[in-house]
Wavefront OBJ file of the C-alpha trace (Angstrom):
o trace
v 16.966 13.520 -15.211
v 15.033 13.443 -11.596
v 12.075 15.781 -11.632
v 11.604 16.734 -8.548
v 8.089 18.287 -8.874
v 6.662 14.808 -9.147
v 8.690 13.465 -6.378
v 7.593 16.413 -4.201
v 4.099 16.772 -5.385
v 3.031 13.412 -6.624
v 4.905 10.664 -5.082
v 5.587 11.600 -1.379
v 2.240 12.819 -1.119
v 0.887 9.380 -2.451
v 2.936 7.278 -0.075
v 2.525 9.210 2.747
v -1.674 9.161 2.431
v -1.020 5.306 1.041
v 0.446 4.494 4.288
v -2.384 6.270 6.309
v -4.856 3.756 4.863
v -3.189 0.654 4.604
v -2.669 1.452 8.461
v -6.100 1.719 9.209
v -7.074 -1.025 7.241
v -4.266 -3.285 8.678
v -5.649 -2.692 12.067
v -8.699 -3.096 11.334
v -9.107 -6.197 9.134
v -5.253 -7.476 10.212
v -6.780 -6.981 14.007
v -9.430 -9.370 14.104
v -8.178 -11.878 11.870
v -5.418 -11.714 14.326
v -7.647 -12.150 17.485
v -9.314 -14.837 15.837
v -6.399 -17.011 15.183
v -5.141 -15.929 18.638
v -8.125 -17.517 19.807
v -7.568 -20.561 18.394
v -3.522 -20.981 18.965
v -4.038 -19.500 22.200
v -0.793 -16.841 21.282
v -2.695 -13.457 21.086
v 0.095 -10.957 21.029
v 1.936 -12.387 18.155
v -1.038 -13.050 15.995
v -2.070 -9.860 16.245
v 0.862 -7.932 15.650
v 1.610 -10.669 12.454
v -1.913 -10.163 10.921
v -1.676 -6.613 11.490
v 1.702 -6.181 9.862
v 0.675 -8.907 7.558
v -2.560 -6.642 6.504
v -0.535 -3.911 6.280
v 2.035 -5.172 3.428
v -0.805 -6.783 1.555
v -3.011 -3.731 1.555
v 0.396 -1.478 0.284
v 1.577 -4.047 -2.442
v -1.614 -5.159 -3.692
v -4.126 -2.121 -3.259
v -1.974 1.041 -3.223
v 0.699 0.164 -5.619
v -2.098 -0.024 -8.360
v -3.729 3.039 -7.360
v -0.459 5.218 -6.902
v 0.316 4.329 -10.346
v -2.523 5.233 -12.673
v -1.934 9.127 -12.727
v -5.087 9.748 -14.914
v -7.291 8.850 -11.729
v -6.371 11.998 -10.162
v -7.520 15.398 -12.324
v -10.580 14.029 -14.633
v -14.744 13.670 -13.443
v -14.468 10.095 -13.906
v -11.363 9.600 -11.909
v -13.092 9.012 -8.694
v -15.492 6.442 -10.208
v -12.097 4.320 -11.176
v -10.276 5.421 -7.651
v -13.432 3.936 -5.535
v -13.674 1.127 -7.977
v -10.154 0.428 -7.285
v -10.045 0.936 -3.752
v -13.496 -1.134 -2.963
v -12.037 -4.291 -4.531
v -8.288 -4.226 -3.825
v -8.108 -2.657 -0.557
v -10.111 -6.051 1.357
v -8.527 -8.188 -1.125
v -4.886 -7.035 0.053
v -5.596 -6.535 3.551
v -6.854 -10.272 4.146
v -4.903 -11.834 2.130
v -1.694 -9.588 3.940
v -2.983 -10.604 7.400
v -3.082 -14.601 6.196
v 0.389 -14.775 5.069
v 1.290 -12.708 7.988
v -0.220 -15.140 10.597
v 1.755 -17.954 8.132
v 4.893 -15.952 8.777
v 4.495 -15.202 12.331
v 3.848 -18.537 13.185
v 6.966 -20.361 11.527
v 9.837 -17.758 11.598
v 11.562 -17.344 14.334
v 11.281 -14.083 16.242
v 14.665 -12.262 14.429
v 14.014 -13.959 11.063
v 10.227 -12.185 11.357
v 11.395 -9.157 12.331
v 14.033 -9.046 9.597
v 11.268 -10.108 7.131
v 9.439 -7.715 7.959
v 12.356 -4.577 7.125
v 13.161 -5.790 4.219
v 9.538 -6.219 2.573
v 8.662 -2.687 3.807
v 11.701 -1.498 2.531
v 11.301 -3.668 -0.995
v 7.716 -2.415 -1.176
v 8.079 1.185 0.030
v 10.795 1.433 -3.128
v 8.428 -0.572 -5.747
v 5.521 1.827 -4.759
v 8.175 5.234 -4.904
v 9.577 3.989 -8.485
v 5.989 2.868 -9.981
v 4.519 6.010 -9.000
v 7.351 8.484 -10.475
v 8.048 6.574 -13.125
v 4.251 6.522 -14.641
v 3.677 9.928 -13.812
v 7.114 10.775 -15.298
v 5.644 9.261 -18.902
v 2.765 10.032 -18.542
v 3.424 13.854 -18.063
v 6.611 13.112 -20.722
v 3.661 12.070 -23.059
v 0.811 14.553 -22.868
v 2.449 17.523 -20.843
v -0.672 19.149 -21.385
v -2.977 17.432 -19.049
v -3.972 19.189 -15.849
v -2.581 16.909 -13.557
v 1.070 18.027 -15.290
v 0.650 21.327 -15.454
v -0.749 21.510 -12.006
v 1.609 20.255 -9.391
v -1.361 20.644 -6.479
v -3.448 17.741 -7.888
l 1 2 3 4 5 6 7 8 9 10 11 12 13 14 15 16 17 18 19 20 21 22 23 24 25 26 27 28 29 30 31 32 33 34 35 36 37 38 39 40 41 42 43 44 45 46 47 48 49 50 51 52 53 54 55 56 57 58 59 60 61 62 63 64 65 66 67 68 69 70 71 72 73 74 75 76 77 78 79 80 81 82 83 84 85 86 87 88 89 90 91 92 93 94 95 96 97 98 99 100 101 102 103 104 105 106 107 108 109 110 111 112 113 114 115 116 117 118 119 120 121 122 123 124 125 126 127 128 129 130 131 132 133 134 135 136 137 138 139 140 141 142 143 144 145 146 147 148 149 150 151 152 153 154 155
């Protein structure tokens, strides 16, 4: 049974703000780790645009995925202490990490192969973040239906 209150309220939601800052991290961090090995392969365009996209998967599967899928973060005074916790540590973590194997992977691959990397990680992690996300808050609101954050679909 699909609730779609979650997947309306609670996961879209997530993804779509999860995907606003792994973007501005990734061009950020993924931006100038890619200048500076641009710099020192002398090919500035692609190492760029790998370390960005790099940064970009990294931060999603290794920062948000975690955050997205601890519903109690969102609707309780201490949540926010946990959420900036979380964010402070995994969000550079993913993002440089991201923009390394992304140089790696811009560097070998060939120009299709990269390209068709790249689709089907987004689309692998995109789904991973989707299922994590409804399926914890799906239990968790299954298990204590009670709590604010499942009574209140605006959290």
């Amino acid at each position: 049974m699909i609730n779609w209150n979650i997947i309306l309220y609670w996961t879209l939601p997530g993804i779509f703000n999860s995907t606003l800052v792994s973007a501005a991290a990734a061009l950020g961090v993924g931006g100038v780790i890619g200048l500076i090995a641009g710099a020192i392969s002398h090919r500035f365009k692609l190492a760029v645009l790998s370390g960005i996209a790099g940064s970009f998967l990294g931060t999603m599967l290794i920062a948000m995925l975690p955050i997205l899928s601890q519903p109690n973060l969102f609707g309780s005074g201490y949540g926010g202490i946990v959420l900036m916790f979380f964010a402070m540590t995994l969000i550079p973590i993913g993002s440089i990490s991201g923009a390394l194997a992304g140089l790696l992977a811009g560097f070998k691959l060939s120009s299709r192969r990269r390209q068709k990397l790249f689709l089907i990680l987004l689309i692998c992690i995109y789904t991973l973040i989707a299922l994590a996300s409804y399926g914890r808050k799906f239990l968790a609101c299954a298990e204590f239906p009670g709590d604010l954050y499942c009574r209140n679909p605006y959290l």
